[in-house]
C-alpha positions as CSV (number, residue, x, y, z in Angstrom):
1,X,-24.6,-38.7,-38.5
2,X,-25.2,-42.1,-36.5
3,X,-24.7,-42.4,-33.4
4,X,-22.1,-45.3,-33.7
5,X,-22.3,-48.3,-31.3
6,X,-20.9,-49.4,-28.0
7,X,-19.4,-52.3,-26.6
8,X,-18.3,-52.7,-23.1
9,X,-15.8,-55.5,-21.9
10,X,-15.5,-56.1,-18.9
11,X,-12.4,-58.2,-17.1
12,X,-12.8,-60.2,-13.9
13,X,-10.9,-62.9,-11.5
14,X,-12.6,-64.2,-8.5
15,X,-15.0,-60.7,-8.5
16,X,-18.1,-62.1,-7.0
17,X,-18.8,-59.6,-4.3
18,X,-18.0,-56.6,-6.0
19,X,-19.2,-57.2,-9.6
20,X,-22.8,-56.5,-9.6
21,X,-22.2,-53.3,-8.8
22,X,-19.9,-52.5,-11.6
23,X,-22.6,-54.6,-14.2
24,X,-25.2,-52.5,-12.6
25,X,-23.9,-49.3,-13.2
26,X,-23.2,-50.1,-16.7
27,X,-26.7,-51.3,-17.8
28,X,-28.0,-48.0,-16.0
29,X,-26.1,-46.1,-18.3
30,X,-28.2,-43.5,-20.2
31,X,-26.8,-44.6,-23.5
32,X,-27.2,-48.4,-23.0
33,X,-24.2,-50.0,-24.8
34,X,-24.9,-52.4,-27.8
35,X,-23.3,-55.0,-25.8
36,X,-21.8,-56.1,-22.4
37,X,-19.3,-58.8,-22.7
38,X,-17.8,-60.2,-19.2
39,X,-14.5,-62.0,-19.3
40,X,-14.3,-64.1,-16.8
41,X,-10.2,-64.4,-16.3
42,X,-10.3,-68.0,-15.3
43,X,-12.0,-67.2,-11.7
44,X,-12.2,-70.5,-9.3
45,X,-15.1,-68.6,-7.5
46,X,-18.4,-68.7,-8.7
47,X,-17.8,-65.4,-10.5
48,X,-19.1,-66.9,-13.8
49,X,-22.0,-68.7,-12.5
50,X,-23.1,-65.4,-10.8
51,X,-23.3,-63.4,-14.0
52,X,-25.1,-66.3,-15.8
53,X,-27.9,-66.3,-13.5
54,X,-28.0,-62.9,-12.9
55,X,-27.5,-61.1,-15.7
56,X,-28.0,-63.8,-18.7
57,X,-30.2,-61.8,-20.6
58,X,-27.8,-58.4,-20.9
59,X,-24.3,-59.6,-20.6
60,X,-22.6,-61.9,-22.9
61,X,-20.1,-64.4,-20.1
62,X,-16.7,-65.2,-22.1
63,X,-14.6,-67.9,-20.1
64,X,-11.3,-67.9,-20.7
65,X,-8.0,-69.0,-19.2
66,X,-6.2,-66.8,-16.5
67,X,-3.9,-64.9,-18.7
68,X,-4.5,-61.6,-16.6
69,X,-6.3,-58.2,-17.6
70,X,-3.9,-57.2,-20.6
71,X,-4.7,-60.8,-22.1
72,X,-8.6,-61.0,-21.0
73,X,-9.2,-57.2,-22.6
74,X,-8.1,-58.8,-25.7
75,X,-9.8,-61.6,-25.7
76,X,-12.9,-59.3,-25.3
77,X,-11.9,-57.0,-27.7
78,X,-11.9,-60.0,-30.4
79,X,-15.1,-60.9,-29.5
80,X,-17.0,-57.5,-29.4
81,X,-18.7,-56.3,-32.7
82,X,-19.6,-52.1,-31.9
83,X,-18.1,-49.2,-33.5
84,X,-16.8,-48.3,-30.0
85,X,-15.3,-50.3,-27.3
86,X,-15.9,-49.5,-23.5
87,X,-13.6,-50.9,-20.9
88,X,-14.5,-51.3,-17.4
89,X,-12.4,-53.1,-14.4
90,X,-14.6,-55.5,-12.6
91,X,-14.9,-53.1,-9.1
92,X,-14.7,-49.7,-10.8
93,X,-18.2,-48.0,-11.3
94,X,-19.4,-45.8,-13.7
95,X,-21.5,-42.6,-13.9
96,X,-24.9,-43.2,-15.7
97,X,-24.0,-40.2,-18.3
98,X,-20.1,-41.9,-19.0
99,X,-21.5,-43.5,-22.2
100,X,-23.4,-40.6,-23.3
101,X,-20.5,-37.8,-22.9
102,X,-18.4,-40.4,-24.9
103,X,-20.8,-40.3,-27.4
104,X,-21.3,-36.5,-27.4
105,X,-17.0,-36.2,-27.9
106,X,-17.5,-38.5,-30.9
107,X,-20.2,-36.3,-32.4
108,X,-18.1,-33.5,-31.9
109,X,-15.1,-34.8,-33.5
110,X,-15.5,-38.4,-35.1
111,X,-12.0,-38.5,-36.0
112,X,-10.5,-39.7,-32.3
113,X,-9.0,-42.7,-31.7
114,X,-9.1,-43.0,-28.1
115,X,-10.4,-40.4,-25.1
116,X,-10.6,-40.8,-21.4
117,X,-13.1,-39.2,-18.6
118,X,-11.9,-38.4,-15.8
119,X,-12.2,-40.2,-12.1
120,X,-12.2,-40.2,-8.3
121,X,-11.0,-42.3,-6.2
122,X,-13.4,-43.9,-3.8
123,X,-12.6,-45.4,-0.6
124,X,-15.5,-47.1,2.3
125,X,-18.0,-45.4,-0.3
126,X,-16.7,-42.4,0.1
127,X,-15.6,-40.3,-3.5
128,X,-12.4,-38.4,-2.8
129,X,-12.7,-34.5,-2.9
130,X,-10.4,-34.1,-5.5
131,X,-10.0,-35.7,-9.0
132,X,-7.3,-37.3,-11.0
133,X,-6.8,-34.7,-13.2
134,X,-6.5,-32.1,-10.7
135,X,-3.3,-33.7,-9.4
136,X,-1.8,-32.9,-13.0
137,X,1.3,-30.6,-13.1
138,X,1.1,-27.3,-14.8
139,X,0.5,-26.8,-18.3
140,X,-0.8,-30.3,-18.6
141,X,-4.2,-29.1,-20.4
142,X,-2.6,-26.9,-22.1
143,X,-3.7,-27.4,-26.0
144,X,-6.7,-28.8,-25.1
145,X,-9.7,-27.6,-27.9
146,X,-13.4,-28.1,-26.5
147,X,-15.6,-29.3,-28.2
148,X,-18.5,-28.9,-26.3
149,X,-19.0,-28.6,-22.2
150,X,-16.5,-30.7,-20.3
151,X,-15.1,-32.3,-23.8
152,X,-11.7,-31.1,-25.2
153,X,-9.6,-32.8,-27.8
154,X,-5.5,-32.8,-27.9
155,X,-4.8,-32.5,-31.4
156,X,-1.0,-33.6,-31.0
157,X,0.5,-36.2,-29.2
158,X,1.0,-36.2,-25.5
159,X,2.9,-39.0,-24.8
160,X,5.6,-36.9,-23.7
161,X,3.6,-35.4,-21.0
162,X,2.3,-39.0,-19.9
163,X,6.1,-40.2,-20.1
164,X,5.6,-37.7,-16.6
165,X,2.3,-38.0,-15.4
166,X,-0.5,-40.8,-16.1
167,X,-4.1,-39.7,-15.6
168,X,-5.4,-42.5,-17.9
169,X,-7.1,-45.3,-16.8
170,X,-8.4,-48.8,-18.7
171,X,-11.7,-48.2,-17.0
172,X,-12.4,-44.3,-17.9
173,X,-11.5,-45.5,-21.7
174,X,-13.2,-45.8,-25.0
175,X,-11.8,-46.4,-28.4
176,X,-12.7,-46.8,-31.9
177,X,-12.4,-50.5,-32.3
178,X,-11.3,-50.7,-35.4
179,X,-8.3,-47.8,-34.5
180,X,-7.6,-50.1,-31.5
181,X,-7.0,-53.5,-33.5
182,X,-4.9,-52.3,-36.0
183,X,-2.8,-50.4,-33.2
184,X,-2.7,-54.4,-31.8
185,X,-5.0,-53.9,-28.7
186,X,-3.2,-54.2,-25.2
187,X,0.2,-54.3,-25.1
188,X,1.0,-58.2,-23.3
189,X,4.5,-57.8,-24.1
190,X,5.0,-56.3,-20.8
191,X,3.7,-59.1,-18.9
192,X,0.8,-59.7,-16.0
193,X,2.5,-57.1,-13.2
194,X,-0.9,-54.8,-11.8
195,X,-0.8,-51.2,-14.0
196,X,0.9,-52.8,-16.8
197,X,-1.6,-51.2,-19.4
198,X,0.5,-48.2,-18.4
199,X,2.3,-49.6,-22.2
200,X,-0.7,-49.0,-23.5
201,X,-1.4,-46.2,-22.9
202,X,1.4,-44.5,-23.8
203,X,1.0,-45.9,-27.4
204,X,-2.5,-44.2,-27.5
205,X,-0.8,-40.9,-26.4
206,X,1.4,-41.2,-29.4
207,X,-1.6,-41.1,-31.7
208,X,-4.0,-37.8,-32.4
209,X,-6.3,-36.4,-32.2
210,X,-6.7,-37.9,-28.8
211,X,-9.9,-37.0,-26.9
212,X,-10.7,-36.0,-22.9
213,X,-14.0,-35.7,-20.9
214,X,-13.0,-33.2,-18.0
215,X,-15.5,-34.7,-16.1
216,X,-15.0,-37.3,-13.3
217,X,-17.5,-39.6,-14.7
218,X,-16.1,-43.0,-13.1
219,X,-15.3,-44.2,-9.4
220,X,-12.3,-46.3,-8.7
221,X,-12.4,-48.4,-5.3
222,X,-9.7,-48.7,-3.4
223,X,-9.4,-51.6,-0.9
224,X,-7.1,-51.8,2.8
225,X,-3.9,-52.0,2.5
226,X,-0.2,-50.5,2.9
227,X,-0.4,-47.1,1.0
228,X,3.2,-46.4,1.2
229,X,3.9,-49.9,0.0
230,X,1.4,-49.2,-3.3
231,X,3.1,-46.0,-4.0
232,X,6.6,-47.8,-3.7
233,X,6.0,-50.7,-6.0
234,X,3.9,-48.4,-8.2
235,X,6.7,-46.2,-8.9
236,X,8.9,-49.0,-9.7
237,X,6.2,-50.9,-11.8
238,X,6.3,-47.9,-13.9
239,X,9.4,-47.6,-13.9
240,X,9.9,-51.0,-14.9
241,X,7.3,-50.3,-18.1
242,X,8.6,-47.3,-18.9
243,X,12.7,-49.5,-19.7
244,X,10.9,-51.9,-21.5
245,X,9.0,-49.6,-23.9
246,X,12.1,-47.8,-24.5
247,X,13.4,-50.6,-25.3
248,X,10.6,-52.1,-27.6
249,X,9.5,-49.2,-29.6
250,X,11.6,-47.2,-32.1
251,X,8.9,-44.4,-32.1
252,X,10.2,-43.5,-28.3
253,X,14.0,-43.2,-29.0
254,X,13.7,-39.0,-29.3
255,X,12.1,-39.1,-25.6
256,X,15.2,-41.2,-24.5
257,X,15.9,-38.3,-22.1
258,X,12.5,-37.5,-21.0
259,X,12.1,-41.3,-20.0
260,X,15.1,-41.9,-18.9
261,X,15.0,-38.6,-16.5
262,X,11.2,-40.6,-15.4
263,X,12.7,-43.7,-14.6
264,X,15.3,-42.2,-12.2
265,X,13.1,-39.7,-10.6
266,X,10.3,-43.0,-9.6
267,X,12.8,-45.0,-8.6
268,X,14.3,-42.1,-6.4
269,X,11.0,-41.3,-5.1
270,X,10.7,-45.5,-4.4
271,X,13.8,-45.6,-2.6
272,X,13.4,-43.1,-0.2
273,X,10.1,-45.0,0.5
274,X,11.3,-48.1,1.3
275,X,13.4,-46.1,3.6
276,X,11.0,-44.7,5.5
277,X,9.5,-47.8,5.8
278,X,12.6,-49.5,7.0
279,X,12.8,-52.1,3.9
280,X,16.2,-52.3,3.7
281,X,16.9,-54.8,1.9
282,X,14.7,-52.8,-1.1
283,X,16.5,-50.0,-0.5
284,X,19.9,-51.9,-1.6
285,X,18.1,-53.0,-4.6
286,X,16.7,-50.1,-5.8
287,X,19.9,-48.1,-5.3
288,X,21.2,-50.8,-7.6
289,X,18.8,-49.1,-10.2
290,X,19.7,-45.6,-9.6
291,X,21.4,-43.4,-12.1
292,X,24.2,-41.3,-10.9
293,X,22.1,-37.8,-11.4
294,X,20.2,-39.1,-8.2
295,X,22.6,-41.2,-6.4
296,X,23.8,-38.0,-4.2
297,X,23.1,-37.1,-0.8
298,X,21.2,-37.7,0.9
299,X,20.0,-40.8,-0.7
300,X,23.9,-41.8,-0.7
301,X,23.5,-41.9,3.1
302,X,20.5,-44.0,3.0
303,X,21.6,-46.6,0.7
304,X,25.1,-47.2,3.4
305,X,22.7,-47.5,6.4
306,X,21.0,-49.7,4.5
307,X,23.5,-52.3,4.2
308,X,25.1,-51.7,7.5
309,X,24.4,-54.6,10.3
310,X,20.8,-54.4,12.2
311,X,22.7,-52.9,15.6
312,X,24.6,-50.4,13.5
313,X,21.9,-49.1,11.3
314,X,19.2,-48.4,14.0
315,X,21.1,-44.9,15.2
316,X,22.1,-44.3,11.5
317,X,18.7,-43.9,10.5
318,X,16.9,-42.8,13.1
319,X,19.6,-39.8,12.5
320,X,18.8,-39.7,8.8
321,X,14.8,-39.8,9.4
322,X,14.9,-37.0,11.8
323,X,17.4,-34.8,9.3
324,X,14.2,-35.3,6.4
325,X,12.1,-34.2,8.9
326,X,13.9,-31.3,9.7
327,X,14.4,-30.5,6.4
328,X,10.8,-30.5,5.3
329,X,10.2,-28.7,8.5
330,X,12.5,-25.7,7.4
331,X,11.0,-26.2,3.3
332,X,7.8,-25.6,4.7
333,X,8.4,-22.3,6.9
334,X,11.2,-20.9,4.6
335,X,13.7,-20.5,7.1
């Protein structure tokens, strides 16, 4: 069999400083790819400019108008002629052997659609100890057939299981380009928010066989900033994604309880964030959003406080932060 071919888009807005890196690691790759097509997502730094003098010879620029990553992967995607397509976000980094490992799990089983690697996080250049797939609740894997070392293939569906837990990322993705069109590429319905492929995603999990390298082949860089706020508006950007494909997509209506049981727990689990954070007035909205399986104590409590007046509310949740604490205290010990 041939080896089929690989195209790799890449997305970027205003990515000067950390792009080279991520071009870098991809022309290193062991398998070079047939083609490296940037997107430049309207930038109004020199982003473009950048990759013209630098890297003109090995990667194709593509200017288009800011539109956002859902809009700019397309736009790629159109453009891009391999048997495979390659995404990679403009500061993530790839292992020289991802392209290679993605080619081995097509040998092994040609008939995939989609498969992601797995990753680590990577903060001040330092990789994470864990991976994302480790974080996966139990019986995740389960299913999985290898098909050679560190490459497995689902050969049902797992959106249900990703309705729960997302270990997919755009930039630890390949697909069979011609699969991917005709599925209609990124989902833009759900707008520009940040993690809105999350849509996307799930329609791949729909689809089998669907392929995994258990290998954390790609780094992702985080940046400064408030963690607990990240987690917060990630759980309700998901959230949020996860209304609107229920909504959009007749295929999901026999999950209607498993999303709808997803929805309430991230919203939960962002509420009591914004708590501890003392964003009140997000605390009112999101209990606005709550379902009442998880309006009960003590998140009841929380939501009052919330909307009591500044002088009142100090005590009440000082009170209410300490019972938590106490709480968890006795979880932990088992007393």
């Amino acid at each position: 069999m041939v080896d089929r071919r690989f195209s790799v888009v890449v997305t970027a807005y205003n990515q000067r400083g950390l792009l080279p890196d991520t071009l870098d690691a991809i022309l290193a790759q062991s398998v070079m790819p047939h083609e490296v097509v940037l997107v430049d997502d309207g930038s109004t730094d020199d982003t473009g400019r950048m990759v013209e003098d630098r890297y003109g010879q090995h990667v194709r620029l593509m200017r288009v108008a800011n539109g956002g990553d859902l809009a700019a992967r397309n736009a790629g995607l159109a453009r891009v002629t391999g048997d495979l397509v390659a995404f990679c976000d403009s500061d993530h980094l790839w292992q020289p052997d991802f392209l290679a490992h993605m080619a081995a799990l097509w040998r092994a089983e040609p008939r995939i659609g989609a498969a992601f690697a797995d990753f680590r996080l990577l903060r001040d250049d330092a990789p994470a100890a864990g991976t994302k797939f480790d974080d996966a609740p139990a019986g995740f894997w389960s299913g999985l057939r290898a098909v050679g070392p560190g490459l497995a293939v689902f050969d049902a569906t797992v959106v249900e299981r990703v309705i729960g837990f997302q270990p997919f990322l755009p930039s630890c993705m390949v697909v069979e380009r011609s699969f991917f069109v005709g599925l209609g590429g990124w989902d833009v319905s759900v707008g520009r928010m940040v993690g809105a492929d999350l849509a996307t995603i799930l329609l791949l999990a729909e689809q089998a066989p669907f392929g995994v390298v258990r290998k954390p082949l790609v780094a992702i860089r985080k940046h400064d900033g408030d963690q607990s706020s990240d987690v917060q508006a990630m759980h309700l950007r998901d959230a949020a994604i996860l209304e609107h494909v229920l909504a959009r997509r007749p295929s999901m209506a026999e999950l209607r309880p498993v999303i709808e049981a997803s929805m309430a727990r991230r919203r939960a689990e962002a509420l009591d964030l914004a708590f501890a954070r003392g964003d009140h007035t997000a605390v009112m909205n999101i209990w606005r959003q709550l379902p009442k399986a998880v309006r009960a104590w003590p998140r009841w409590a929380k939501a009052q406080s919330a909307a009591l007046p500044s002088a009142l509310r100090k005590p009440v949740v000082r009170g209410l932060l300490a019972l938590g604490a106490w709480r968890e205290s006795v979880g932990r010990t088992g007393g």
